[in-house]
N, C-alpha and C positions, 0 to 999 in steps of 0.2 A: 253892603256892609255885613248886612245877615249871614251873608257865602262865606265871606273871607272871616268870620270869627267861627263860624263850624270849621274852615278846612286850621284855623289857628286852633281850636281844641283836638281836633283829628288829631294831627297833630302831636299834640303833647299826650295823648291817650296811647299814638302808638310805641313813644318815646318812653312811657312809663311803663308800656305793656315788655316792651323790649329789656328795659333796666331787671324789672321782676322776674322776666325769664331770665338773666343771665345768671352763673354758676359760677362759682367761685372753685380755684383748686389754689392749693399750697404747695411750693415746689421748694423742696430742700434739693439746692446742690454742691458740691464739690468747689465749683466755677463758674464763673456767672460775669456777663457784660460789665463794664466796659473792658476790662483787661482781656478775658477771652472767653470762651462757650459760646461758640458760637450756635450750637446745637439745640439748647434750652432759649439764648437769644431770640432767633428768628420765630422757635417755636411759641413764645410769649407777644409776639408782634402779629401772628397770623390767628393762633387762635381768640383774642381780642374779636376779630372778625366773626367768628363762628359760634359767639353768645358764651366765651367763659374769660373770666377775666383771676389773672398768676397773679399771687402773690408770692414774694420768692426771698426762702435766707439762704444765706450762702456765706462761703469766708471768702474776704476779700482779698484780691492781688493787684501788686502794680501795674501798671496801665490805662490805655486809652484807645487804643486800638480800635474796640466795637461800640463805642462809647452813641454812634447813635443808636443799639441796641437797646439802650435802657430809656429810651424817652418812652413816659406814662405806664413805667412799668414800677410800683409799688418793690421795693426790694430792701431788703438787712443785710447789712456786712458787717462777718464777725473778722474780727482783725487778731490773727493767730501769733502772727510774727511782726516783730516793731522794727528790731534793729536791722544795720547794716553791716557787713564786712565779718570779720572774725565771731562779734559777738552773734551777729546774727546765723552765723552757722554752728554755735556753742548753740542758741536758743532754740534752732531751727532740730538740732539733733535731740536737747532733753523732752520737747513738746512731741517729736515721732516719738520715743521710746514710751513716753506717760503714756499717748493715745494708742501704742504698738498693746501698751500690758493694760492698759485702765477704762481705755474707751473717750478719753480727756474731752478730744474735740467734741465729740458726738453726743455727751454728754452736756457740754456747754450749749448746742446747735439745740438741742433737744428743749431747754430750759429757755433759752429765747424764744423758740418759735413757740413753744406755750402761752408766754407773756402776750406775744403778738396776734398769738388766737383766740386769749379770752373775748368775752364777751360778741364775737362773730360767727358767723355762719360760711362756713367750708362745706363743700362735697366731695371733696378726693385728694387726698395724698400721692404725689408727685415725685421721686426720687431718681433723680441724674448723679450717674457717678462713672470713674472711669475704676476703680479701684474697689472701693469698700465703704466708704466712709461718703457723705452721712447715713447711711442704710440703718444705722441702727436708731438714729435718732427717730428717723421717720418709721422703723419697725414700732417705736415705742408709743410715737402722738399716736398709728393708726389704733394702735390697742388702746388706749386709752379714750380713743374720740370716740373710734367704733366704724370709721370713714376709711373707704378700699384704700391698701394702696398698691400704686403703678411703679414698679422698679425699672429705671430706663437704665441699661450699663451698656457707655458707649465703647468702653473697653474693659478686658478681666487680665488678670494674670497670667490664666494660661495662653495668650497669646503670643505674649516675649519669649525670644529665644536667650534671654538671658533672668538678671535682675532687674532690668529697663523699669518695672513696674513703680522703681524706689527712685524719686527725684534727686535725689543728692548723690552725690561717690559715699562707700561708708568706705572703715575702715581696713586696710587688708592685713594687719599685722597679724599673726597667731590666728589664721582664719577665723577674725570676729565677726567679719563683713559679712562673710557666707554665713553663720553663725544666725548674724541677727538677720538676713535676709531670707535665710527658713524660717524662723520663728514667725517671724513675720508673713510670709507666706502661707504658715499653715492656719494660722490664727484667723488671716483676715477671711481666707476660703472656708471657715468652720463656719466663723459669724456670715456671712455673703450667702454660703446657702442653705442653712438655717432660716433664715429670712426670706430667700428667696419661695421657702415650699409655702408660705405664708400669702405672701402675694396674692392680690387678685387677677394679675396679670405681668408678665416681663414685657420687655421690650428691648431689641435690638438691634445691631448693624450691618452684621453679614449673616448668611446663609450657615457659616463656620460659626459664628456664634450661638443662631440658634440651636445647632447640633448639640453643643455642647451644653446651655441652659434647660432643656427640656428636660435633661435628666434632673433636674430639680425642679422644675416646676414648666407641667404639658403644657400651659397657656403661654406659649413663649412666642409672639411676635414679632417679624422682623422689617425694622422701619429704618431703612438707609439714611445715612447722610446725605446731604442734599447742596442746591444754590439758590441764590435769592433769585427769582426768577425776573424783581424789579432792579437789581443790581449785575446782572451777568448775563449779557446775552452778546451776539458777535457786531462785532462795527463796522469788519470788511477792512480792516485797519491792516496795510503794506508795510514793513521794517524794515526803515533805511539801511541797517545791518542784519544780518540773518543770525538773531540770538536765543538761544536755546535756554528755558526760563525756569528754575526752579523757587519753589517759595516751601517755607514749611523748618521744620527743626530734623536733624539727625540725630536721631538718639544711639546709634552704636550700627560700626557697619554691618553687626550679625544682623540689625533688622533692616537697614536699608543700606544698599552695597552699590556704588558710584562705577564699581570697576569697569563693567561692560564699556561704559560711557567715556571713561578714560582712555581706555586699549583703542577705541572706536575714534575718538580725535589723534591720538597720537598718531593711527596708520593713516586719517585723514591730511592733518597735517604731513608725513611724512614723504605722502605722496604729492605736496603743492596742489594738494583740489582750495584749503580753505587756507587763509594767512589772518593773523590778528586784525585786521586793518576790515575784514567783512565779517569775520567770523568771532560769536561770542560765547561763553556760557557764563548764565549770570545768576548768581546764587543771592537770593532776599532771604539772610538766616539770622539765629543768634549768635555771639559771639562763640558760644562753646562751639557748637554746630561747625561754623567757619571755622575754627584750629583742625576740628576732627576732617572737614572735606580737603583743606589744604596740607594735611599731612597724607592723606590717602592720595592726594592727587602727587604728591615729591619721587613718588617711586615709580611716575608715568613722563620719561626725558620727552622736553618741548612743548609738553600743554600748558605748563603755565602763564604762560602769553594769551593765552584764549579764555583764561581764566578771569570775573570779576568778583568782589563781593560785597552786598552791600546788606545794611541793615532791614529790620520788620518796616513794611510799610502800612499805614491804618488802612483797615479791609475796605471802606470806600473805593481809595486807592489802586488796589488791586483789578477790578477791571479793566482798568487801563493798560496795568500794566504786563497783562495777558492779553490782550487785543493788540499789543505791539509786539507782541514775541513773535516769531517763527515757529520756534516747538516750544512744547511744555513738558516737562521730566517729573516723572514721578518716581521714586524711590522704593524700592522693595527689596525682596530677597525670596529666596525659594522656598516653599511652606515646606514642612516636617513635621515628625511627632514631638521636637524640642521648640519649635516654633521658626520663625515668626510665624502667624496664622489669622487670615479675618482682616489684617486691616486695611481700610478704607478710608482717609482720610476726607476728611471737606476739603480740603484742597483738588483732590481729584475730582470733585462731582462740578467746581467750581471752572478747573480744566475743561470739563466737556461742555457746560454751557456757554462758554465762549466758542466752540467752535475750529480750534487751532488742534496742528496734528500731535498725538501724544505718543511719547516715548515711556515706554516701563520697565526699567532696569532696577534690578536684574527680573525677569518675569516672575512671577509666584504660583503659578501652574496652581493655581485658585480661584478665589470667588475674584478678586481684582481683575484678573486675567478673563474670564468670563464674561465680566461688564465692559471691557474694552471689546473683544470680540464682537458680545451681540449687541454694542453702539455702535461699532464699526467706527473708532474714534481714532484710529493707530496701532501700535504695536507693543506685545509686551515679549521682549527681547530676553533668549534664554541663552544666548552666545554675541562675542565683541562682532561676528561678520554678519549677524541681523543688525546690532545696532549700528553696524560702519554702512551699511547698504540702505536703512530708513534713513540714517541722516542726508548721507551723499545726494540721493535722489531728490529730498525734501531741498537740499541747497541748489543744485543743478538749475532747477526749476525754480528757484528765488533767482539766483545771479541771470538766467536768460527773460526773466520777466515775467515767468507766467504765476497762476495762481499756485501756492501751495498751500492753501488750507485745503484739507481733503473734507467729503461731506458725508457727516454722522447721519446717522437713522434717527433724527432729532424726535419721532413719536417715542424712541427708546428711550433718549434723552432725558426728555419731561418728564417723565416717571417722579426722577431724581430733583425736582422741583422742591424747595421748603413749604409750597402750599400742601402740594399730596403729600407730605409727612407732617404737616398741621394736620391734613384730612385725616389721615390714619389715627393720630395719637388722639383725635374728638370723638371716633367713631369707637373707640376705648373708652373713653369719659364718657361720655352718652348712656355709654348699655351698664357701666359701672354704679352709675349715680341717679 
């Protein structure tokens, strides 16, 4: 009895020893579970593990999607936008323009997460953003608290080959659009790295992003996107049809360009190698996404038979339904000095942990193109007769039976794991706090 009440305080000594050690950080972002972020997500689910425990505000959005992401994660959602339909695009415009000239959100963001710091104890200031915003909020708590902060940007500006960076169409009459999308452009890069030479540390996603960050601030890290390494790994899983699988959003075909993949079915079909009846490509988009691929694909006679389109699936979900594909497509364009440049989507680190062959149209003769190469994951396609000769082959070898998943240098692989980018952004917190 004497044993079992020492090893019952053991015990609870190490359990208290463990609580006292653990750290607190405050993560202001942009986006946030369940709707989506999947980035700040997973990274609040692993570091938990590793002695520090997220508290997180954010402005909220609709959805459900990552909705197990936020079990036992402490979190605020500031609700920007109420309505729907016309008004909500009247509200959705005068709230950009206040936060374009005034700082509106940021300032709000700034004022709650005070409320919700009184009286606690924080070590470090956490800021995820793909844009600008909250940066300045959380520029403001660190000054005021005195507590580092860690600027995470999983995208900037300069990476768009256009306006992409502004969620809405603006307007185009009497060049307002362009108008307010410089303003706005120059504004948010003034505040972003102004802030940034502040920092006690950046963090980033491609190799092209750190290039460009370090000019503001040398401690500039770069921590890939990743996959859940408990949700996405291969099944060995055979497709009754051989369907070629994209998931993700098209933001404009200057950054992600389907053509290759079109020209490459049409001379497929053309030839009687694949017919609707085996042959698929199956698009998981949104609704805009879906107008813009099915207008790109009208100017390609005969594909449209080959063509599916179906809605977002909840990211659970998604393992599966990459384990049943044939190929996986990821969407790019060719880098430049106008852009597109750097990006990396979770979707594609999500591709390689399953295991299935990847196609990358059109190639981006960059950092994407590199991590396909030294995983040895597939192809990233700079002409329609690369892509019409990965696919062909990849179906060949479906329709007579054999295997076609090809096999990744999966040590490469793991890199790209959400644990090792947990590991990385603690070994940041750690020496910070």
């Amino acid at each position: 009895m004497m044993k079992m009440l020492a090893e019952d305080e053991s015990t609870r000594r190490d359990a208290a020893n463990r609580a006292s050690a653990e750290k607190t950080i405050l993560i202001l972002c942009d986006i946030f579970p369940p709707a989506f972020g999947p980035r700040m997500g997973y990274l609040c689910k692993y570091i938990r593990q590793m002695g520090w425990k997220p508290v997180v505000v954010t402005e909220y959005a609709d959805g459900e999607h990552f909705s197990f992401l936020t079990k036992d994660v402490e979190a605020l959602y500031l609700r920007y936008y109420a309505k729907k339909g016309l008004a909500g695009r009247i509200e959705w415009a005068v709230t950009f323009l206040c936060d374009a000239l005034f700082g509106c959100k940021d300032r709000r963001m700034y004022r709650e997460a005070r409320k919700l710091m009184a009286g606690r104890r924080f070590d470090l200031i956490l800021c995820s953003t793909y844009r600008t915003f909250p940066l300045s909020a959380a520029w403001r708590l660190a000054r005021r608290t005195g507590l580092p902060l860690v600027a995470d940007l999983r995208d900037i500006i300069e990476q768009y080959a256009g306006n992409e960076f502004i969620d809405h169409s603006l307007p185009e009459a009497f060049g307002i659009g362009r108008l307010i999308a410089s303003v706005f452009r120059r504004r948010s890069l003034k505040t972003r790295n102004r802030i940034l030479r502040d920092a006690a540390c950046v963090a980033t996603v491609s190799p092209w992003h750190v290039s460009v960050l370090k000019t503001y601030n040398a401690n500039t890290r770069l921590i890939y996107n990743g996959y859940d390494p408990e949700l996405f790994l291969p099944s060995g899983t055979r497709a009754g049809t051989f369907s070629i699988t994209y998931t993700g959003r098209l933001i404009s075909l200057a950054m992600r360009d389907p053509g290759l993949l079109f020209q490459a079915v049409r001379r497929l079909a053309a030839e009687n190698v694949i017919t609707p009846g085996t042959f698929r490509v199956r698009w998981y988009v949104d609704g805009k996404s879906k107008a813009l691929i099915a207008r790109a694909a009208e100017e390609y006679a005969g594909i449209a038979a080959f063509m599916e389109y179906h809605g977002y699936v909840p990211a659970t979900e998604v393992p599966a339904l990459l384990n049943g594909s044939s190929v996986l497509l990821v969407l790019a364009n060719r880098s430049g000095a106008d852009g597109p440049n750097g990006v990396m989507t979770t979707k594609f680190f999500e591709y390689l942990a399953v295991g299935k062959p990847i196609l990358c149209v059109r190639g981006d003769g960059g950092c994407l193109e590199e991590v396909i190469s030294r995983t040895r994951s597939g192809l990233s396609a700079h002409s329609a007769d690369e892509a019409y000769g990965f696919i062909r082959e990849h179906y060949l070898r479906w329709r007579d039976g054999k295997p076609c998943d090809d096999s990744p240098d999966w040590n490469e692989v793991r890199k790209f794991s959400r644990v090792e980018q947990a590991r990385q952004f603690v070994e940041i917190f750690n020496f910070l706090s």
